[in-house]
C-alpha positions in Angstrom: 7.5 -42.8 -21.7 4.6 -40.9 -21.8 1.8 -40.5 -18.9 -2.0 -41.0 -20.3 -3.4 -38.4 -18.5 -7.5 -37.8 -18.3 -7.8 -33.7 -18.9 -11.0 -31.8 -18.4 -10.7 -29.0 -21.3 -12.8 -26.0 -20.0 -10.4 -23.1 -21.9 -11.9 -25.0 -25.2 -14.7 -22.8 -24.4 -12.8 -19.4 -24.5 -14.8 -17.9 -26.7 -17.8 -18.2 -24.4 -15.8 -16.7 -21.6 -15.0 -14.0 -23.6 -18.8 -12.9 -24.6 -20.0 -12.9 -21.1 -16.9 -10.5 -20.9 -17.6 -8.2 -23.7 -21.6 -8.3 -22.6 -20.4 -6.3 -19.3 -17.8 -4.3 -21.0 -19.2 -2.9 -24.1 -22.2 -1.7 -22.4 -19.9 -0.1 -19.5 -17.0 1.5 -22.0 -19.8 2.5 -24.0 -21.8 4.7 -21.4 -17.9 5.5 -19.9 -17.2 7.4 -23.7 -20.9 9.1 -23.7 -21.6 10.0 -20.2 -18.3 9.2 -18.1 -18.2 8.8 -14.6 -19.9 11.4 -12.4 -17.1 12.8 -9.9 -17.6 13.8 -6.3 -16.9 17.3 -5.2 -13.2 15.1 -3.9 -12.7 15.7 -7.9 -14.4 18.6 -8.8 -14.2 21.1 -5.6 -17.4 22.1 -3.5 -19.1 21.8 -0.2 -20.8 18.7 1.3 -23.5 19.4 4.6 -25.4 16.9 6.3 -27.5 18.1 9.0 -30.8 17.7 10.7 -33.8 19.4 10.6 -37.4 18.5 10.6 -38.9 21.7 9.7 -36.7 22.0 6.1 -38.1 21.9 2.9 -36.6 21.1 -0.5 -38.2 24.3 -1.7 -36.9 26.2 1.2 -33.0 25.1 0.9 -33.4 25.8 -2.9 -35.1 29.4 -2.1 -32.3 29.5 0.1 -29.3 28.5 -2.3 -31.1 31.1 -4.9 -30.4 34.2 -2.6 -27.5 33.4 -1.6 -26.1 32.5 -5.0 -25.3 29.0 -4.3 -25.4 26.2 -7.1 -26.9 23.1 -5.7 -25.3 19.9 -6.8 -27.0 17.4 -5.5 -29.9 17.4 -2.4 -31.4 14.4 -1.0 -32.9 14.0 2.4 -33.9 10.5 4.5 -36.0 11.3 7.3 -34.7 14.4 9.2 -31.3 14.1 7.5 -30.6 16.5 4.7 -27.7 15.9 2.7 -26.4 18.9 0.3 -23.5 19.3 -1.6 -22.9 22.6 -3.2 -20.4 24.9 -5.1 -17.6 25.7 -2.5 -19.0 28.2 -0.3 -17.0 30.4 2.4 -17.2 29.7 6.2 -20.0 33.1 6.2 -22.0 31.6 3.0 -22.3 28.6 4.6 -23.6 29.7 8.0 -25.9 31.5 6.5 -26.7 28.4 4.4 -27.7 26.2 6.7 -31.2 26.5 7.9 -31.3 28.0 11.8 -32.7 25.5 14.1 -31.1 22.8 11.9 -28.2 20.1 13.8 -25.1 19.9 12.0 -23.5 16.5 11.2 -20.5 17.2 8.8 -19.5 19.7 6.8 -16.1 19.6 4.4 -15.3 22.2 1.4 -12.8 20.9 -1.4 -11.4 23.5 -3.5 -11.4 23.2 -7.7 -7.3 23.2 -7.5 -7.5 20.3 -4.8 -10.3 18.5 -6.7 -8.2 18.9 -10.5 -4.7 17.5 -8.3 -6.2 14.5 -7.2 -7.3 13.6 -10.8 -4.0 13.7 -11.7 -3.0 11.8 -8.4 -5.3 9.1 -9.2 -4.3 8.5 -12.9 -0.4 8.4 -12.1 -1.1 5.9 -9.3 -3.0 3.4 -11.7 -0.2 3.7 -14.1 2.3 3.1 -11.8 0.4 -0.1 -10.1 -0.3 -1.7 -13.7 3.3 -1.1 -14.5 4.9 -2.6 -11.5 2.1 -5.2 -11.6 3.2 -6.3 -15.0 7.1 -6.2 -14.1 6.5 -8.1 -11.1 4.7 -10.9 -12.7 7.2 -11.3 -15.9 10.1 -11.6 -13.6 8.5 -13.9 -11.2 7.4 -16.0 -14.0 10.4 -15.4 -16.3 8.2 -14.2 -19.1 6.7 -10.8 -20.3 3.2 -12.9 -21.6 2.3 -14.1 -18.1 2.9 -10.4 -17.0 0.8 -8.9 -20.4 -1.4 -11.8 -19.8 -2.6 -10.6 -16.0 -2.4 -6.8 -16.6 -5.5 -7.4 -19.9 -7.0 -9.4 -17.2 -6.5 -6.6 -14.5 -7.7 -4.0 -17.4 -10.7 -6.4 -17.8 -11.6 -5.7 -13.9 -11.0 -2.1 -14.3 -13.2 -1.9 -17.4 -16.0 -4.0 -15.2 -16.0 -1.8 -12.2 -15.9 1.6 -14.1 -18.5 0.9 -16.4 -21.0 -0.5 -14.0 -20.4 2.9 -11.9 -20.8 5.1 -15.3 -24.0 3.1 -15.9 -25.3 3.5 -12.3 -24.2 7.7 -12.5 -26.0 8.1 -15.3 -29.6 6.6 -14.5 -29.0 7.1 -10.8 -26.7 10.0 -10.3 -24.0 8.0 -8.3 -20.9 9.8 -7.8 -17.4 8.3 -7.5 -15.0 9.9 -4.9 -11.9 9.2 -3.4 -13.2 5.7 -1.6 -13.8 4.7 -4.8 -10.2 5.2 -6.0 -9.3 3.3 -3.1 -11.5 0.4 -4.0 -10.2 0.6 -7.5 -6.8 0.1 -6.5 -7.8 -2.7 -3.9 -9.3 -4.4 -7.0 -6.2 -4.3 -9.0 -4.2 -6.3 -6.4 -7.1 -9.1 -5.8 -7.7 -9.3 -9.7 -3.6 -10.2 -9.8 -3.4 -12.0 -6.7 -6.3 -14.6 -8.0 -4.3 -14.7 -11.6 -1.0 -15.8 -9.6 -2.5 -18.4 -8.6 -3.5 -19.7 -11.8 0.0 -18.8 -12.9 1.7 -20.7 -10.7 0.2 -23.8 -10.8 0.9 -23.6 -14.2 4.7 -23.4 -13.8 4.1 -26.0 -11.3 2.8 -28.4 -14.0 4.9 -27.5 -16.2 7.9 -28.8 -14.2 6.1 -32.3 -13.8 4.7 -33.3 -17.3 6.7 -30.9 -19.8 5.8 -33.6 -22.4 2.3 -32.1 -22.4 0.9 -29.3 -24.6 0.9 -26.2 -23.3 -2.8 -26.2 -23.4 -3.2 -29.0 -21.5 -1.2 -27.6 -18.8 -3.4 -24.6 -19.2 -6.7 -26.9 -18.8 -5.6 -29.0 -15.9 -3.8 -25.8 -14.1 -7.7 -23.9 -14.3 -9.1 -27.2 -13.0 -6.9 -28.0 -10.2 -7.3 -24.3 -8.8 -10.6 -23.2 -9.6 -12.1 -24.9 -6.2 -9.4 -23.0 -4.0 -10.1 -19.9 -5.9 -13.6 -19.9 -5.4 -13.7 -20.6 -1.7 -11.2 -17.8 -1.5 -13.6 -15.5 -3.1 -16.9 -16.5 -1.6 -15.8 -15.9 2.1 -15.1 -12.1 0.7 -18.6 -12.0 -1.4 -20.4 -13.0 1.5 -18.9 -10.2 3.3 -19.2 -7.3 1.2 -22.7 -8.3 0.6 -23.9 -8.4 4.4 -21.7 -5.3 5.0 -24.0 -3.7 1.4 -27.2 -4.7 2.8 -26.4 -3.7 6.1 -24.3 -0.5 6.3 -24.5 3.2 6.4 -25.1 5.4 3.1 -21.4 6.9 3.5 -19.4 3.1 2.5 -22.5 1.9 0.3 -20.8 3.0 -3.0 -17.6 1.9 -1.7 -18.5 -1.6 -0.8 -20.7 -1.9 -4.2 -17.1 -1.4 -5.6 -15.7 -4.0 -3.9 -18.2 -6.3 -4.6 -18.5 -6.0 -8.4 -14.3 -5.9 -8.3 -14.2 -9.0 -6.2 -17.1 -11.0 -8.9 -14.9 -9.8 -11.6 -11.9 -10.9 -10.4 -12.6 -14.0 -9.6 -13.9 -14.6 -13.2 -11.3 -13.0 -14.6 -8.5 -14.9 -13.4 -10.2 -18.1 -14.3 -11.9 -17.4 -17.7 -9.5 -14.3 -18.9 -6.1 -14.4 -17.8 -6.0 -18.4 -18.3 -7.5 -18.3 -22.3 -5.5 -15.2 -23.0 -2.2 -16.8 -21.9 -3.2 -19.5 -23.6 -4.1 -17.8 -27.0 -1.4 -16.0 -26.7 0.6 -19.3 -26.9 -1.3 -20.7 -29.8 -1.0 -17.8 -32.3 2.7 -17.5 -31.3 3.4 -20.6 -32.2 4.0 -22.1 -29.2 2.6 -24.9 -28.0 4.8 -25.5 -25.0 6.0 -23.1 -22.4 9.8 -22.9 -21.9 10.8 -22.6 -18.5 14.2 -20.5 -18.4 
């Protein structure tokens, strides 16, 4: 005997959740293939300095740099405080470097060897938490398309986060470093956490009304989780944000991260993981999701 059951249908409206996808990620891959993303000298090797001085000029560090054969990266300055970053100079280049008179607040050298390892570093570790990712989710769930399902959702985030920062190094010459390989990764796991539970409550469903489509399941599963999921994410937005507005230059870029990861995510694993899992379904020819 079958249950009437009164189902809100928001994944009929997949396709409009995947536009306001592709409106984010075609700009972003776009600018990633043409421009890329500007690395840090944690990537490329060099010299950071911060010091303060208030008798410095921009003209005089550069005069400086000149003589002393030094390529200037980047140079900003906010009040007093003179941030430089330079090609890697030795510990006599740089005392020479840096103005006399002038306070010293940091100062850390990367070498180009260091800088081309933890490229590598970084790539393998993506790999290798996308891989586990998606063997961890198809053996929980007993089924390689809720594990594809989450890692295109994941990719989704990844594709979010990397393109806004291309985008923001290209118009205003934001770098990416190793905090940002951190947030990355931090990303990944809240992305796929948020999609479990989606997943889950679809299993869950599935196990009380099999008689249902699995679309319906789908529909009712998004429902039933999307208050939970954003309360979840809200108490985290609210964070970042205050901890944007409010903190120091050195986590700024880091916490942006976070922030745009944490907005994606929580979109994602509502209006991309559920319709893909669910398309995937459709144009398999299956309407209904076999537990084994």
């Amino acid at each position: 005997m079958s249950e009437t059951l009164n189902i809100m249908r928001p994944m009929k409206y997949w396709w409009l959740y995947f536009t306001i996808s592709l409106s984010v990620i075609i700009p972003g891959t776009y600018s990633l293939i043409k421009f890329g993303l500007r690395p840090a000298i944690d990537f490329t090797g060099g010299s950071s300095m911060v010091w303060k001085d208030k008798t410095a000029t921009k003209a005089s560090i550069e005069a400086s740099a000149t003589k002393l054969g030094i390529t200037i990266d980047s140079l900003t300055v906010s009040g007093d405080t003179w941030t430089v970053t330079t090609s890697p100079l030795d510990s006599d280049t740089h005392t020479k470097f840096v103005p006399s008179g002038a306070t010293e607040l940091s100062y850390d050298t990367v070498g180009p060897s260091l800088g081309g390892e933890l490229i590598v570093k970084t790539a393998y570790g993506l790999i290798l938490a996308a891989t586990l990712i998606l063997l961890y989710v198809a053996y929980r769930f007993q089924n390689i398309t809720f594990g594809a399902s989450a890692i295109l959702a994941m990719l989704h985030d990844l594709l979010v986060v990397t393109g806004v920062f291309s985008l923001l190094g290209h118009f205003y010459g934001v770098r990416v470093d190793t905090l940002f390989v951190t947030a990355l990764l931090t990303i990944l796991s809240f992305s796929v956490h948020d999609t479990i539970v989606v997943y889950d409550r679809i299993r869950e469903l599935k196990k009380k009304h099999g008689y249902l489509d699995f679309e319906d399941i789908v529909n009712r599963a998004v429902v039933e989780t999307m208050g939970r999921s954003l309360n979840n994410s809200l108490t985290i937005i609210f964070m970042l944000l205050a901890m944007y507005l409010l903190g120091g230059d050195t986590t700024k870029w880091f916490i942006l991260a976070l922030l745009v990861g944490t907005v994606s995510g929580t979109y994602s694993s509502t209006f991309t993981a559920a319709p893909i899992l669910m398309l995937w379904h459709r144009f398999s020819g299956r309407k209904k999701y076999k537990n084994k």
